[in-house]
MDTraj code that builds the backbone (N, CA, C; nanometers):
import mdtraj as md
import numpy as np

residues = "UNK UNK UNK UNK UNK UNK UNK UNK UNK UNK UNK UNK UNK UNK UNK UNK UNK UNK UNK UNK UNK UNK UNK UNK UNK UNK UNK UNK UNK UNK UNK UNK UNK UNK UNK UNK UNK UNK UNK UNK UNK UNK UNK UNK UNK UNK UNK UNK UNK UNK UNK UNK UNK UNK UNK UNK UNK UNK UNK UNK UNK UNK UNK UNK UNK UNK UNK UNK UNK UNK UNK UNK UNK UNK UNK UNK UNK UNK UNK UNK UNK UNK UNK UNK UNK UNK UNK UNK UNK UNK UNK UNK UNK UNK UNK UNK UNK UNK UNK UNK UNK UNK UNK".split()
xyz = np.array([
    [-1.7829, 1.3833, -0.5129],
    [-1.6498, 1.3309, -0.4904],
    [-1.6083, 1.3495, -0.3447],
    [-1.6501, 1.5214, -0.3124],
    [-1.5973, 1.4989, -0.1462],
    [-1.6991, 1.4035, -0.0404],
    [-1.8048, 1.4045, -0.0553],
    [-1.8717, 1.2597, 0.0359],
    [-1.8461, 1.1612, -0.0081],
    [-1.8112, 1.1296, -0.0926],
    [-1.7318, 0.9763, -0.1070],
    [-1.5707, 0.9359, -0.0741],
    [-1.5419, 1.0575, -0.0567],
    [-1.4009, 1.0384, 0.0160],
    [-1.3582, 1.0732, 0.1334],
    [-1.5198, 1.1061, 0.2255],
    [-1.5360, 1.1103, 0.3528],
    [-1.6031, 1.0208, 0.3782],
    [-1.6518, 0.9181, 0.2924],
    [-1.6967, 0.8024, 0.3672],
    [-1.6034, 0.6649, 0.3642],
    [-1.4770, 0.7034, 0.2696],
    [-1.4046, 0.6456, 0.2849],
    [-1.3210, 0.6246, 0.4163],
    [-1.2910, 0.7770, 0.4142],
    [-1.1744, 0.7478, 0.5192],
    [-1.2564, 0.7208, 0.6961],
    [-1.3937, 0.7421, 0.6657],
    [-1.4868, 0.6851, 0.7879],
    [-1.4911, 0.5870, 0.7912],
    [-1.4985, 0.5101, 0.6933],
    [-1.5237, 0.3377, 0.7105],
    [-1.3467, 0.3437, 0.7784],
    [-1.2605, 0.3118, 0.6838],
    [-1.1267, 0.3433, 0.7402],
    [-1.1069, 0.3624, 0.8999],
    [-1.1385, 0.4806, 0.9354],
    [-1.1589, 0.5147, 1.0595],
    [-1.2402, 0.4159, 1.2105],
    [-1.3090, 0.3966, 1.1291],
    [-1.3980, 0.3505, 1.2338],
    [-1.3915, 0.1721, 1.2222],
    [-1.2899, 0.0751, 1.1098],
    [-1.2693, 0.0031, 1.1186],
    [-1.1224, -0.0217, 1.2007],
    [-1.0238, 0.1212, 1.1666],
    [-0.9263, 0.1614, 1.2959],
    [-0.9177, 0.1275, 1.4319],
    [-1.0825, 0.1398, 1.4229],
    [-1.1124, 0.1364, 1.5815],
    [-1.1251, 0.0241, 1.6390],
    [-1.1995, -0.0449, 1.5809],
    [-1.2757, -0.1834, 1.5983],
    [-1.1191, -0.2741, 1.5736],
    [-1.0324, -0.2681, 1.5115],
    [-0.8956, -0.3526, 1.5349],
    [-0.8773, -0.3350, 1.6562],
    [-0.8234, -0.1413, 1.6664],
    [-0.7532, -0.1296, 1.8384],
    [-0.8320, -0.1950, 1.9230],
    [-0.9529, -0.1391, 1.9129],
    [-1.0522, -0.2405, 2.0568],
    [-1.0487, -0.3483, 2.0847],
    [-0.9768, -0.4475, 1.9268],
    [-1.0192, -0.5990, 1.9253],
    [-1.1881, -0.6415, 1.9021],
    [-1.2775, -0.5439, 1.8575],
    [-1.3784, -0.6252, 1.8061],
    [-1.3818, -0.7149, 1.7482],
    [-1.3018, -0.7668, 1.6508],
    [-1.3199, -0.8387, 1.5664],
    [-1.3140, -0.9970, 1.6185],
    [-1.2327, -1.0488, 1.6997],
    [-1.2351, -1.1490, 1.7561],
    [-1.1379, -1.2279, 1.6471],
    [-1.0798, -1.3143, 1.7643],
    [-0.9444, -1.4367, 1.7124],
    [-1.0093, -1.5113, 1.5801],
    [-1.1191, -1.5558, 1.5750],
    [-1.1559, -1.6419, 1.4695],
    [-1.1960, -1.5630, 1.3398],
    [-1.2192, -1.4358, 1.3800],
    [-1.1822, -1.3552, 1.2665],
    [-1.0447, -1.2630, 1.1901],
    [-1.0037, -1.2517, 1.3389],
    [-0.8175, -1.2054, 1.2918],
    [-0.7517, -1.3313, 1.2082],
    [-0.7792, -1.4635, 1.2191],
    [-0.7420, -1.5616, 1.1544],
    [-0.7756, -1.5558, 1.0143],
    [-0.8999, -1.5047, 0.9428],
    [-0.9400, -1.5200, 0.8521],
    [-0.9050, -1.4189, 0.7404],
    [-0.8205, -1.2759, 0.8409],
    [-0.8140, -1.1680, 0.7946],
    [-0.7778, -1.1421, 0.6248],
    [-0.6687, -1.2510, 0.6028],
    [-0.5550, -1.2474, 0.4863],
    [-0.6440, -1.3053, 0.3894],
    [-0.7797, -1.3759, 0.4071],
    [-0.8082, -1.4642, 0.2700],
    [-0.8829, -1.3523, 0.2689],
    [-0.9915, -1.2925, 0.3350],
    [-1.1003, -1.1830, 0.3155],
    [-1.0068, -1.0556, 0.2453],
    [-0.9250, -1.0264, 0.2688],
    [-0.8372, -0.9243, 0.2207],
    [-0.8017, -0.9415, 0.0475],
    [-0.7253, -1.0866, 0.0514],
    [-0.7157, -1.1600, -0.0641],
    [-0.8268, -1.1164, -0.1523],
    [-0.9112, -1.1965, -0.1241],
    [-1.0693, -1.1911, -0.2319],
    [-1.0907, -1.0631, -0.2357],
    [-1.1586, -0.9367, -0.1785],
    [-1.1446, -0.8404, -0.1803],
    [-1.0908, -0.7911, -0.3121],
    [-0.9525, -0.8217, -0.2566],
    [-0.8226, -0.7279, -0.3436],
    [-0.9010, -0.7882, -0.5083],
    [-0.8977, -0.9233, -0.5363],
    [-0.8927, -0.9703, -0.5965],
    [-1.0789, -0.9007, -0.7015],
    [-1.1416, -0.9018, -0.5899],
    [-1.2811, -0.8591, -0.6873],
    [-1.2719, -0.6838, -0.7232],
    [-1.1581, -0.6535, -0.6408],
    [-1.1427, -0.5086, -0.6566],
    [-1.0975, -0.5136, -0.8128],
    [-0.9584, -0.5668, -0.8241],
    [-0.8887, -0.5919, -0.9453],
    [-1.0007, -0.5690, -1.0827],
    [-1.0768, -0.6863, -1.0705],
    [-1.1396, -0.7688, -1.1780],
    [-1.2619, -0.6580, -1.1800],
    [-1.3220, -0.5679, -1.1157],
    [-1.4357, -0.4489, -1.1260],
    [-1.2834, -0.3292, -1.2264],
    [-1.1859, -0.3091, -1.1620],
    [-1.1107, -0.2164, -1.1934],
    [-1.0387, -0.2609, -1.3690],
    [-1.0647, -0.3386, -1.3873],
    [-1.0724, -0.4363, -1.5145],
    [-1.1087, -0.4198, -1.6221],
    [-1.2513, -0.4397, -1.5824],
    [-1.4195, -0.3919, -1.6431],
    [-1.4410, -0.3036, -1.6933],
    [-1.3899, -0.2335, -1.5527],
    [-1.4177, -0.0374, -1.6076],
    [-1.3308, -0.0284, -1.6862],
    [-1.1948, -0.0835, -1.7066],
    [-1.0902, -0.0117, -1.8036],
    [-1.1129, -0.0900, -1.9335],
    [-1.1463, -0.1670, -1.9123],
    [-1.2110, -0.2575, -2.0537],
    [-1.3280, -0.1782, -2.1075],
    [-1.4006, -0.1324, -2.0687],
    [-1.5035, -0.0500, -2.1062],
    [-1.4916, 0.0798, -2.1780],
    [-1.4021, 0.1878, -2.1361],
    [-1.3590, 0.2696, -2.1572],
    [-1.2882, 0.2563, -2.3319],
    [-1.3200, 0.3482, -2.3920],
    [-1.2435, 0.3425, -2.5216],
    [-1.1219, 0.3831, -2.5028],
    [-1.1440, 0.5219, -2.4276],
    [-1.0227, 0.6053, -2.4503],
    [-0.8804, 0.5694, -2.3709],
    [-0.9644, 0.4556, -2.2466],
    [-0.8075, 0.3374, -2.1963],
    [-0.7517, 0.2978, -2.2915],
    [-0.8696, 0.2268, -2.3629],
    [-0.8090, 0.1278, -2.4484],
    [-0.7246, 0.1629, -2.5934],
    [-0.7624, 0.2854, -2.6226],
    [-0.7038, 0.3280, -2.7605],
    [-0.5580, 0.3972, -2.7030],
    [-0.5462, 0.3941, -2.5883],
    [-0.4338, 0.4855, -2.5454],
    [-0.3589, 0.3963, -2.4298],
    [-0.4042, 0.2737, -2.4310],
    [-0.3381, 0.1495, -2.3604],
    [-0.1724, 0.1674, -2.3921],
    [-0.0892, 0.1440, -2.5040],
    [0.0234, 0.2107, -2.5131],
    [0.0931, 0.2776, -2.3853],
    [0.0574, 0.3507, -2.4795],
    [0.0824, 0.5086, -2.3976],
    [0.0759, 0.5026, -2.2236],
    [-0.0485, 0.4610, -2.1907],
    [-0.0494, 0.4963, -2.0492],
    [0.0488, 0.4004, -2.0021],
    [0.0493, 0.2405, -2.0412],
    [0.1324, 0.1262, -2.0007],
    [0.2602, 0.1760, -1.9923],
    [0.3459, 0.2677, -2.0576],
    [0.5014, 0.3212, -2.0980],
    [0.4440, 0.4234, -1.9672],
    [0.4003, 0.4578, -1.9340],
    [0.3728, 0.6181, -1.8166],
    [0.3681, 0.5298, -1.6875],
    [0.3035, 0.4286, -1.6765],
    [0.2663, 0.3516, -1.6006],
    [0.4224, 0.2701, -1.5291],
    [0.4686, 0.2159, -1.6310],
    [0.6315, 0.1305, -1.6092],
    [0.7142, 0.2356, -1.6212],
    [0.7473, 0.3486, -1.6259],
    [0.8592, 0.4371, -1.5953],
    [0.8010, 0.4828, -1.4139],
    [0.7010, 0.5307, -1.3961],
    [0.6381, 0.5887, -1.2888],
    [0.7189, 0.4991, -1.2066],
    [0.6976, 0.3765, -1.2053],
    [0.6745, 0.2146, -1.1006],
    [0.8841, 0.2234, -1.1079],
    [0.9065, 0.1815, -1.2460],
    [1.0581, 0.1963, -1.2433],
    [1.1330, 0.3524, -1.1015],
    [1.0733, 0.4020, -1.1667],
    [1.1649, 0.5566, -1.0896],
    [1.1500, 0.5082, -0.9174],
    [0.9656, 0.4746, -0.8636],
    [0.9326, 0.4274, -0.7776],
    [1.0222, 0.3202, -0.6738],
    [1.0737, 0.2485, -0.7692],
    [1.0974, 0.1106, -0.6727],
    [1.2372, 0.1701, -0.6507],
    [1.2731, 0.2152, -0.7414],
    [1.4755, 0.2724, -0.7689],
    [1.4749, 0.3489, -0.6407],
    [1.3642, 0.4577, -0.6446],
    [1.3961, 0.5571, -0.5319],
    [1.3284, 0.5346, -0.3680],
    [1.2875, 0.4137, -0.3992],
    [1.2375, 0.3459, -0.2565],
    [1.3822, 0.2560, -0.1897],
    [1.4519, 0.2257, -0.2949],
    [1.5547, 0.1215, -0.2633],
    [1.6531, 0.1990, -0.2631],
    [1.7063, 0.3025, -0.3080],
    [1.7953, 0.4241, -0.2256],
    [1.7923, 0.4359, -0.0887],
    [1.6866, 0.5275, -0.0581],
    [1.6381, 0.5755, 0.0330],
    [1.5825, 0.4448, 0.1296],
    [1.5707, 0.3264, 0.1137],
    [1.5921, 0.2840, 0.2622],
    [1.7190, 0.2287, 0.2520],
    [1.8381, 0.2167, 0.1858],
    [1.9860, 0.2019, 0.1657],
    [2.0204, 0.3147, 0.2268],
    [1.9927, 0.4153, 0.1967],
    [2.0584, 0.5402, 0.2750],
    [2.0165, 0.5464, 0.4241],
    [1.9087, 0.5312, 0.4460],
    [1.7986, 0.5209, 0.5836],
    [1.8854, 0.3957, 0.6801],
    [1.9025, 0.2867, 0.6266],
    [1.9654, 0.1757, 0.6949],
    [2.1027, 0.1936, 0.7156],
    [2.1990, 0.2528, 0.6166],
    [2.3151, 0.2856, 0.6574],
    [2.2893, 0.4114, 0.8051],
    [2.1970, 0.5085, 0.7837],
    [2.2395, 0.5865, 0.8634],
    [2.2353, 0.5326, 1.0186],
    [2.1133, 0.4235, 1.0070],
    [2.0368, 0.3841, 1.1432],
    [2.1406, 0.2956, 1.1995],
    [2.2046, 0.1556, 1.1024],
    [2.3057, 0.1178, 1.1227],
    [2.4282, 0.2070, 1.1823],
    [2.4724, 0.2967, 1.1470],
    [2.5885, 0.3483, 1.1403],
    [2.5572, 0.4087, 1.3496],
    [2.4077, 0.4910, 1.3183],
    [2.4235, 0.5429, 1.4466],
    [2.4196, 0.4098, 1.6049],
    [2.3302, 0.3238, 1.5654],
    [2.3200, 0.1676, 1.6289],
    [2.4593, 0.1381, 1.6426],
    [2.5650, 0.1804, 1.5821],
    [2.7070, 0.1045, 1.6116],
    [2.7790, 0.2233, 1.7007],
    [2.7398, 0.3231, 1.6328],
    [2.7864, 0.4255, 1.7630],
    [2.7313, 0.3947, 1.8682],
    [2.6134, 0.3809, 1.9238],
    [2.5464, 0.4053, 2.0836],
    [2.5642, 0.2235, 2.1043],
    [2.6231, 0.1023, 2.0035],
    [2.6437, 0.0773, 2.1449],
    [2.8086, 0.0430, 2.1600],
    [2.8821, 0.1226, 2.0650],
    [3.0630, 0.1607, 2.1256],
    [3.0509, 0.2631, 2.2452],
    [2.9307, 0.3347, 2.2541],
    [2.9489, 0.4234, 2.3871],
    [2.8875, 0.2959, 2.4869],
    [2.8449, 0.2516, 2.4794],
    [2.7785, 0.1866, 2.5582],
    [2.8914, 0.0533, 2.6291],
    [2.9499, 0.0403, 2.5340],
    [3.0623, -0.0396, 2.5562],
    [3.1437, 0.0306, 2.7220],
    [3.1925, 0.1441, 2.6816],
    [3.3179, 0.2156, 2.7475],
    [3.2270, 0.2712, 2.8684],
])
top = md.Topology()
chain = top.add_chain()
for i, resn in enumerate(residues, 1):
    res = top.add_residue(resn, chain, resSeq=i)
    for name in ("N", "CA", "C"):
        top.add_atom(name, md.element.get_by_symbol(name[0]), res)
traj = md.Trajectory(xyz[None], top)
């Protein structure tokens, strides 16, 4: 488990790099969003498989789905607070500096 999650964050890393440098080149920064797309998409459909495979997903599909939609519920609620609170504050101070800025 730990060399596979050091070769993660190496690929990660070292594809980090190759953006900042610009290796990749314009005709490939163009293409970025469909390669990403598909990707995502064959990721999905393997992550699928495996859970289709599994009994003990599937006999307990229920269950995890209700753990799964409260998690995501609490998630989005307390993401949408907190940049409501975050934006009022940034707002609020943005209107102060530029009333000083005014005078």
């Amino acid at each position: 488990m730990g060399i596979r999650l050091l070769l993660y964050l190496g690929l990660l890393i070292i594809g980090g790099i190759f953006g900042y440098k610009g290796f990749g080149g314009e005709k490939l920064n163009s293409k970025l969003g469909i390669i990403q797309t598909i990707c995502l998409l064959f990721l999905l459909f393997i992550m699928g498989v495996r859970m289709g495979l599994d009994e003990k997903v599937i006999s307990s599909f229920l269950e995890l789905g209700l753990q799964a939609l409260i998690i995501s519920v609490f998630t989005i609620v307390f993401s949408v607070l907190l940049v409501m609170s975050v934006k009022k504050y940034v707002v609020k101070n943005m209107k102060q500096g530029e009333q000083k800025n005014e005078l």
